[in-house]
Z-matrix of the N, CA and C atoms (Angstrom, degrees):
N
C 1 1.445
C 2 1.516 1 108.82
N 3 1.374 2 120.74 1 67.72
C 4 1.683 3 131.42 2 -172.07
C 5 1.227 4 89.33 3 -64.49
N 6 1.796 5 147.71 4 -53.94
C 7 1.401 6 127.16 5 -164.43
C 8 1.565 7 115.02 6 -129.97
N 9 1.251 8 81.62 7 64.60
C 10 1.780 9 102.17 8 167.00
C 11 0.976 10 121.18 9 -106.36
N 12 1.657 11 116.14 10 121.64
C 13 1.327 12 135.16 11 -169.93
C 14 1.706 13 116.68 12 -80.36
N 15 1.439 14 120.55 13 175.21
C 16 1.520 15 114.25 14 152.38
C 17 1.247 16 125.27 15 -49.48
N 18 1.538 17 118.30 16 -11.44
C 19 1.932 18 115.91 17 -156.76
C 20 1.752 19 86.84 18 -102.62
N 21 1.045 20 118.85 19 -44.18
C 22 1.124 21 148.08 20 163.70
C 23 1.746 22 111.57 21 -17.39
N 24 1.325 23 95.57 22 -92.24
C 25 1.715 24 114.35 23 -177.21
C 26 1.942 25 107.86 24 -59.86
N 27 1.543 26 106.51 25 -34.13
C 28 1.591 27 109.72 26 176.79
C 29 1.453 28 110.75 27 -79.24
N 30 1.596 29 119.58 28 -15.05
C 31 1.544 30 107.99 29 172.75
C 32 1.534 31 106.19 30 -89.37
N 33 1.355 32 112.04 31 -8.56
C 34 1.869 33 111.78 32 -169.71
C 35 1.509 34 101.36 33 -72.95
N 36 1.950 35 95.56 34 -43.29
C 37 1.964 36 122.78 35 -160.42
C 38 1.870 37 82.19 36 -52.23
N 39 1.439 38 113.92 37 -73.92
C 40 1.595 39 118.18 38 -156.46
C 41 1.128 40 108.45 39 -59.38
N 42 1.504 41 112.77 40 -19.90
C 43 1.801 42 99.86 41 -176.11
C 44 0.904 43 116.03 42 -72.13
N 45 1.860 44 117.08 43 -38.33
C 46 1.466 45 108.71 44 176.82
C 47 1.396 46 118.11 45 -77.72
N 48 1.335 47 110.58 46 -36.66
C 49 2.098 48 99.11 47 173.79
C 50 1.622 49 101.25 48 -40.26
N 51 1.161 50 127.40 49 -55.03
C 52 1.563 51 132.72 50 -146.55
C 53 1.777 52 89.35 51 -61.49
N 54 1.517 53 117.73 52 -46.75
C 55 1.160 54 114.82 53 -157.64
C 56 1.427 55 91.98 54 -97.85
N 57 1.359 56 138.30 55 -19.99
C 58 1.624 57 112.00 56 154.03
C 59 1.758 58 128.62 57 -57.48
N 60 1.308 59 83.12 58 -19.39
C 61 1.602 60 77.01 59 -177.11
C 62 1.915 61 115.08 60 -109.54
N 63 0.994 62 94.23 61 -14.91
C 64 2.047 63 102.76 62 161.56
C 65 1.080 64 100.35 63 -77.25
N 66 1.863 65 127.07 64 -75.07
C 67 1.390 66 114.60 65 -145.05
C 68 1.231 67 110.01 66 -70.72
N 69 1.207 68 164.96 67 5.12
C 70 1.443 69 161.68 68 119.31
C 71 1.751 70 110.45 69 -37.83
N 72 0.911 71 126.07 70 -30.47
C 73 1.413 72 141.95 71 174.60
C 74 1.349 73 114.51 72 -83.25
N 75 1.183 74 117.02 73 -42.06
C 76 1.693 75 118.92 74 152.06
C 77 1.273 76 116.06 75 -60.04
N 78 1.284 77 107.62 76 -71.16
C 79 1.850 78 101.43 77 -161.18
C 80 1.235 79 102.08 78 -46.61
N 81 1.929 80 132.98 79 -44.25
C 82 1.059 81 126.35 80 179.10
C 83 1.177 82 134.99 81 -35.54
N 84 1.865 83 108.41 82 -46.25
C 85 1.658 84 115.01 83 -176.13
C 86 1.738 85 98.92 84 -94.29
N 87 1.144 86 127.31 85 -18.28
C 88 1.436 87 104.21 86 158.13
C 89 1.506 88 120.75 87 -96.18
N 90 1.133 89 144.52 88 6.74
C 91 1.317 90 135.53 89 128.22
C 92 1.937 91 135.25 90 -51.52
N 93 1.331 92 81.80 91 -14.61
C 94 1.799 93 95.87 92 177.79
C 95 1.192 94 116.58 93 -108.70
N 96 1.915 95 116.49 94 3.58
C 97 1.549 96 106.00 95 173.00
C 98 1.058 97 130.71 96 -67.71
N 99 1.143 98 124.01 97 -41.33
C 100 0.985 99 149.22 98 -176.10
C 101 1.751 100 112.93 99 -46.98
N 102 1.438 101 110.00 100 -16.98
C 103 1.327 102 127.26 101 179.07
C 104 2.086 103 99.87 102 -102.28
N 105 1.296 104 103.60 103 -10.05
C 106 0.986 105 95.22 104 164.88
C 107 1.395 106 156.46 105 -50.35
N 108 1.554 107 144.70 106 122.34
C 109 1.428 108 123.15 107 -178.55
C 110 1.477 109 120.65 108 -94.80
N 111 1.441 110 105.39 109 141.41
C 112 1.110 111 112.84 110 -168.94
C 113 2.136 112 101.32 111 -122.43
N 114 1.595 113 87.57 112 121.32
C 115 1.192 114 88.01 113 173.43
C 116 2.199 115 133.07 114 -92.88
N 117 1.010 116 90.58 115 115.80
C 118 1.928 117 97.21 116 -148.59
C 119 1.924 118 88.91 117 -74.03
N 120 1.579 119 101.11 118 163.89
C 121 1.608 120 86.87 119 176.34
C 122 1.522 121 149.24 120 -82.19
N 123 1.673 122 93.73 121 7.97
C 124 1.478 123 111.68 122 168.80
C 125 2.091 124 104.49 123 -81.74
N 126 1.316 125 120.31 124 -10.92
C 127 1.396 126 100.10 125 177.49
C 128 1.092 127 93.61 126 147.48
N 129 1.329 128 99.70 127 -79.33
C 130 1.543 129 128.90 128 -158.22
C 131 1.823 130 114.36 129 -28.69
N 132 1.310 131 118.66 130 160.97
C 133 1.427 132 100.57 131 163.54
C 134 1.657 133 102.95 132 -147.67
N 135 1.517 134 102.31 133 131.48
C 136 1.435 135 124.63 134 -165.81
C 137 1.631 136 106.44 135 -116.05
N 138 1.377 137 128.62 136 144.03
C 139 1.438 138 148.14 137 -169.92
C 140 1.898 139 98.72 138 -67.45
N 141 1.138 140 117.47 139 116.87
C 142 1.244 141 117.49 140 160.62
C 143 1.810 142 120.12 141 -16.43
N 144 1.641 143 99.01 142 -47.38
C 145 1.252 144 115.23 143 -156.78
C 146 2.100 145 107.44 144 -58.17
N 147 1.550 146 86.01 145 -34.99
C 148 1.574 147 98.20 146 -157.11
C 149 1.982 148 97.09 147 -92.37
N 150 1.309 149 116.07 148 1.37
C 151 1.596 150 109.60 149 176.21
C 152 2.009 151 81.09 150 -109.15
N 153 0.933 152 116.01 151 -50.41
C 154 1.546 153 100.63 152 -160.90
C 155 1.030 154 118.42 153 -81.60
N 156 1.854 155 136.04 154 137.70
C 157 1.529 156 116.22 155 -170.57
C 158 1.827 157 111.96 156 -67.41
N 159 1.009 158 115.07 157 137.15
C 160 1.667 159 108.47 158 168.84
C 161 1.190 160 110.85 159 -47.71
N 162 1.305 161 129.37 160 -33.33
C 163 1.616 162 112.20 161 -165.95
C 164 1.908 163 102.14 162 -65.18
N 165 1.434 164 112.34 163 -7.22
C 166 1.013 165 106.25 164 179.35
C 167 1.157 166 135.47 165 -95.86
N 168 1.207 167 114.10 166 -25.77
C 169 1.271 168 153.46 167 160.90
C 170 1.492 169 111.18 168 -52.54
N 171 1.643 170 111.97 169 -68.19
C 172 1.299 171 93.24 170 160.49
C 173 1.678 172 140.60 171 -75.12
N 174 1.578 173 119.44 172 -1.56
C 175 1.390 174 121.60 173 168.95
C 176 1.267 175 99.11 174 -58.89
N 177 1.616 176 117.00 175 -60.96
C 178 1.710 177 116.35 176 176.76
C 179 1.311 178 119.12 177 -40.02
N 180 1.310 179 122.95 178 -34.55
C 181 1.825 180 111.84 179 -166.58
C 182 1.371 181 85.72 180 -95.05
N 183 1.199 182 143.19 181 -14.41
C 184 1.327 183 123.72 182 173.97
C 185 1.555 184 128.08 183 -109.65
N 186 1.396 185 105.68 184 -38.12
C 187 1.598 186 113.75 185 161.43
C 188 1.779 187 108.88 186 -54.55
N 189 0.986 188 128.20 187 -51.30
C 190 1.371 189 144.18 188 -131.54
C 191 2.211 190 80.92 189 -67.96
N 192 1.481 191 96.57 190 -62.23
C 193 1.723 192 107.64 191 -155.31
C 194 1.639 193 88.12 192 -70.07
N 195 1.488 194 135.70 193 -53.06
C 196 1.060 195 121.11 194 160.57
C 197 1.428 196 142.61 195 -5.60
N 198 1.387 197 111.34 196 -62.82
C 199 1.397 198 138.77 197 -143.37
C 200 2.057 199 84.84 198 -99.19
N 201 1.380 200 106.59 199 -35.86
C 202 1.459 201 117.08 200 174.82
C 203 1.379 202 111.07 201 -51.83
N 204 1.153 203 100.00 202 -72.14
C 205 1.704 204 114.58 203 178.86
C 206 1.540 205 110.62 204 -57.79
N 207 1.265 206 119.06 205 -30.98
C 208 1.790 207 102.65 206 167.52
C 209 0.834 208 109.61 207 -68.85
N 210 1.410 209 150.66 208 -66.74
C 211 1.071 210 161.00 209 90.97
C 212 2.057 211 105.94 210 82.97
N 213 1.306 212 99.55 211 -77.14
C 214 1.042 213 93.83 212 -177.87
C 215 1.800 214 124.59 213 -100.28
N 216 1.585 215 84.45 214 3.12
C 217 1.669 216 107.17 215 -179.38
C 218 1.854 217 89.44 216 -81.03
N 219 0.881 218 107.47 217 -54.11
C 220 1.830 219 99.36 218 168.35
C 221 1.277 220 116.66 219 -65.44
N 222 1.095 221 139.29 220 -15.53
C 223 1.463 222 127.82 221 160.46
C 224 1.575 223 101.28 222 -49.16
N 225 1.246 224 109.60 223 -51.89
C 226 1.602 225 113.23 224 -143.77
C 227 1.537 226 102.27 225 -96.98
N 228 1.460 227 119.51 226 -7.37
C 229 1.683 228 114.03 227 166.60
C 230 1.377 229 93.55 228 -64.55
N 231 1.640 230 92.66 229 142.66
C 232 1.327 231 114.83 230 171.42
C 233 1.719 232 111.35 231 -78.58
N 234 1.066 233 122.48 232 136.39
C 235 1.275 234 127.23 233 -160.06
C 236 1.761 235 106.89 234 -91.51
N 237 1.300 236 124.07 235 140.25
C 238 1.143 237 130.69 236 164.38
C 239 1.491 238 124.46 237 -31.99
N 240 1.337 239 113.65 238 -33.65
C 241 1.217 240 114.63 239 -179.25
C 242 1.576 241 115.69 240 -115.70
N 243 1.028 242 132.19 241 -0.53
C 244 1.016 243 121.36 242 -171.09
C 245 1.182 244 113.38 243 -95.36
């Protein structure tokens, strides 16, 4: 980061507090859907787990925090041109 300013290094500092303290708070409530109830329109109420296939369920608890962290790790590559 040869021309990084003060505005610079204090938007990098807050981005990551913000995302230390969300993304643990995410993965949490989407790791627990799956324990979720879902009420269908005859009444009844059935576990997320048993209408949705797991393979999906787990791409989400694992793609999801992934895809986060690239995400903002490409914000912050310094770009070819700039």
């Amino acid at each position: 980061m040869a021309g990084a300013n003060v505005k610079t290094v204090i938007m990098i500092v807050v981005s990551l507090i913000v995302i230390a303290v969300i993304l643990p708070l995410g993965i949490g409530l989407v790791s627990v859907m799956g324990d979720s109830m879902i009420t269908l329109s005859n009444g009844t109420a059935v576990a997320l787990s048993t209408i949705v296939d797991p393979a999906v369920l787990t791409l989400l608890t694992v793609l999801l925090p992934i895809l986060a962290v690239i995400g903002v790790l490409m914000y912050f590559i310094p770009r070819s041109g700039d």
